[in-house]
N, C-alpha and C positions, 0 to 999 in steps of 0.2 A: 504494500500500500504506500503512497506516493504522499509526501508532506505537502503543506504550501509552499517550504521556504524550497524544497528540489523544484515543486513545479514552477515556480518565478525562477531560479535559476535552469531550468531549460526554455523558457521561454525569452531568456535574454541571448543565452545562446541561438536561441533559432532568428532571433532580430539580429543578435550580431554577423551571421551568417547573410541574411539578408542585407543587411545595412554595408558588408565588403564588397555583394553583387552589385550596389547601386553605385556605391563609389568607384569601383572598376569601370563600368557602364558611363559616367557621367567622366571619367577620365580621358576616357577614347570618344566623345563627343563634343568636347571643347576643344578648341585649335592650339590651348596650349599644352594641353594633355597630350596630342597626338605627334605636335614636334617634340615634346619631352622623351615622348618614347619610341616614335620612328624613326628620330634623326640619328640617334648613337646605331641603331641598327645598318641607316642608310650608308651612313661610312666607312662601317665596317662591311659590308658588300663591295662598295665603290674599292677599298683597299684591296680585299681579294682579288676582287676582277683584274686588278693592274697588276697584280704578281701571280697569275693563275698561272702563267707557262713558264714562271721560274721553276726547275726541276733542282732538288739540293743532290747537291754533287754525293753520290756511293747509294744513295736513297732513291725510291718512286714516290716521296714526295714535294708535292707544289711549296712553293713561301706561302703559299693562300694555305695550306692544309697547318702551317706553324701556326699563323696569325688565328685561326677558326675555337681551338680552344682557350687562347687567350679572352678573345671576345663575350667568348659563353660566362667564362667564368667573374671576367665584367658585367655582367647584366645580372646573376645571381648575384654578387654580393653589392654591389649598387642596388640593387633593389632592393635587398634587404637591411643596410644600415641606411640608406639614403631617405629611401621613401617613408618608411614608417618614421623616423626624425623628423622631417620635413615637417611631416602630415601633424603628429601633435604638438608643435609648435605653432603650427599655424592654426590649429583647431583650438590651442587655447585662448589665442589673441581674439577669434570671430566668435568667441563663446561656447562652442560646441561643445568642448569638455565642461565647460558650467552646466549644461542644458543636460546632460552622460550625468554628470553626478547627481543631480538633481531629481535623476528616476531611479526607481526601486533595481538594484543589477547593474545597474546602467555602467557601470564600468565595466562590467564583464562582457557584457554586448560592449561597449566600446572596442577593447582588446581584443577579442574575435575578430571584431569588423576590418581592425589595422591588418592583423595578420593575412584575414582571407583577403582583403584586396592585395597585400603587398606581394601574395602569391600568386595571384589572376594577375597583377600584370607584369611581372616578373616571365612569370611562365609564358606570356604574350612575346616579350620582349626577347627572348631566348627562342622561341621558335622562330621569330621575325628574322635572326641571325644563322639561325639550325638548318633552315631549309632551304634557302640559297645557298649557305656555305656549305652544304654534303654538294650540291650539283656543281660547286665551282671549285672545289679544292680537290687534288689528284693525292691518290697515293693512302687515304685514309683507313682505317681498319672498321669495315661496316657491319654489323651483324645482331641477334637477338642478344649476345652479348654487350653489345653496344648503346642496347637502346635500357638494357638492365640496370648498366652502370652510368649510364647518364641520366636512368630517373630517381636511381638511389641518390648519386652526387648532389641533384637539383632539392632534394627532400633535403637531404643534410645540410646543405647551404642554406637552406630558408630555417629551420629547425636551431641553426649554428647563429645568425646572424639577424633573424627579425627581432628577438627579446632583446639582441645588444643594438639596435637599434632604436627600439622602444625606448629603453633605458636614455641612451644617448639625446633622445627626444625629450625628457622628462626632465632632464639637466640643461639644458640650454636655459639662460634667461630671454632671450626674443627671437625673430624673426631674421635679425639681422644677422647669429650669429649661424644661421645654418647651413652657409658654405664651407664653414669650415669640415662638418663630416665629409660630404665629398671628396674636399680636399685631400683629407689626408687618407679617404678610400683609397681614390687612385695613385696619390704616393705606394701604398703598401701593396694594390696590387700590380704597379709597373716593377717593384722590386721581388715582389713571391710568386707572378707568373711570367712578363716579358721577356724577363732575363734569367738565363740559365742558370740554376740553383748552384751549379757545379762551379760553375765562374766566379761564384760571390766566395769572399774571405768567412773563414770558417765560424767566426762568430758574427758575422751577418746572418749564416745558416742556418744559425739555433735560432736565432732573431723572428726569420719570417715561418720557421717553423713552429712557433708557437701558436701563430695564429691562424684561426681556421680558412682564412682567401688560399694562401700554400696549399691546403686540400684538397680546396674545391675545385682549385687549379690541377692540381693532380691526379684527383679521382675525372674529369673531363681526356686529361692527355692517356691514362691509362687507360680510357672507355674505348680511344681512338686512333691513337697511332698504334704500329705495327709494334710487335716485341724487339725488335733492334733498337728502338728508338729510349729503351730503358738505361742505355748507357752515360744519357744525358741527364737521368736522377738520379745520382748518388748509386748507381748499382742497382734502384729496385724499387720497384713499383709504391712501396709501403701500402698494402692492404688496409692491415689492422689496425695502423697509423691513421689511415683516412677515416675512418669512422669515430676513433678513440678520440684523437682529440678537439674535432668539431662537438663529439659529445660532451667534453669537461665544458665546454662553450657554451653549449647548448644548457646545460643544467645551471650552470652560474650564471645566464641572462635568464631563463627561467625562475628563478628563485629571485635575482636581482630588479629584476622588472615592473613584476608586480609593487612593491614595494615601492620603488619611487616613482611609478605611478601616482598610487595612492595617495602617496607624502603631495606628489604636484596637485591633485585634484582638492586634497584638503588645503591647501593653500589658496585654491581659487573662490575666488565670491564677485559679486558685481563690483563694489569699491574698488578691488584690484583690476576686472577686466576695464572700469574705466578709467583710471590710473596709464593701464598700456594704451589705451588707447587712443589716451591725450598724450603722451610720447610718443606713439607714432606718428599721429599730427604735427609735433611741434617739429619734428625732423625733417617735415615734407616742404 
């Protein structure tokens, strides 16, 4: 027999669920939503296409087949620290976290809702990349294997990097300061996927190996290139590495998350949403 307080909390879950549909859907229908997430795809095509008949010397593969998991693994973890930051930051300034705290659950529907959109369009964004770059990069390792380990990777990347996201979103004090996650995304992932792990000085290599971009990045090259191509990781694939330590990730923004969520939502009242929003006026 089912309580009130279970059945109010699945029924914020099934709004939050709802309420990630709508924001997915309202994402891909404004024009700034759709260069937000066509344009990094568009590029990354445009770059393939110009290196599609460079062949690497001893290999059958393309420079488009090198650059293809770099890009993947760009859109998993940009989407997962970028967008969900973004989003309650900016959701606290237009009230919307006021308006979430204010109903019964309403945070938990809230945090569903982040999750499920930042996975709908992540997962949009990665196909947008996925499915030109199998037709235009030569040389790749394609198979039921492949489509196994690149929808584990894309679980674990969202799973690894949306609650540190979250968190990272709930520590910001404005609007202003939300380039900075980006920023220093793509610093970590030009160092833990572009460039050869092998090449970096050996305590660089614990560096970018602690954090879970290095996996997601790896668990993609291992889904896709050919077994030759292992000599350019350290010797080896790391399996168990890939799963293990996006999961310490995973469980310490899970646990972490919630928490300064909460801490941020009890902080917010009307006094303070109009406080920011006479600051952001006065800046304008």
């Amino acid at each position: 027999m089912t309580t009130p307080a279970l059945n109010a909390r699945r029924v914020a879950v099934l709004a939050g669920f709802s309420r990630g549909w709508i924001e997915t859907r309202q994402n891909f229908t404004e024009t700034v939503g759709i260069i937000v997430h066509v344009f990094p795809a568009a590029v990354g095509v445009i770059l393939m296409l110009s290196l599609s008949r460079n062949i690497l010397p001893g290999t059958h593969l393309s420079s488009a087949a090198l650059l293809l998991p770099g890009f993947l693994c760009m859109a998993i973890v940009t989407g997962g620290l970028s967008t969900p930051s973004g989003g309650i930051t900016s959701d606290r300034e237009d009230g919307t976290l006021l308006r979430a705290k204010a109903t019964p659950n309403g945070m938990l529907g809230y945090l569903i809702g982040k999750i499920v959109t930042c996975a709908l369009t992540t997962l949009l964004g990665v196909a947008a990349i996925l499915v030109p770059g199998m037709m235009i990069a030569s040389g790749l390792n394609l198979g039921a294997r492949t489509g196994v380990l690149l929808t584990l990777t894309f679980v674990v990347g969202m799973v690894s990097t949306v609650p540190i996201g979250v968190a990272l979103g709930s520590i910001l004090k404005s609007s202003s300061q939300i380039p900075l996650v980006p920023l220093v995304t793509t610093l970590l992932i030009v160092v833990s996927v572009f460039l050869p792990i092998a090449l970096l000085p050996p305590w660089l290599q614990l560096f970018v190996q602690a954090f879970p971009v290095y996996w997601v990045g790896l668990g993609v090259r291992s889904a896709m290139f050919p077994m030759e191509m292992v000599a350019a990781e350290l010797g080896k694939w790391g399996t168990v590495e890939l799963f293990a330590v996006p999961a310490v990730w995973a469980a310490f923004g899970l646990l972490l998350a919630p928490i300064l969520l909460r801490r941020m939502a009890q902080r917010q009242s009307g006094s303070e949403l109009a406080r920011m929003r006479n600051r952001t006026r006065s800046k304008r």
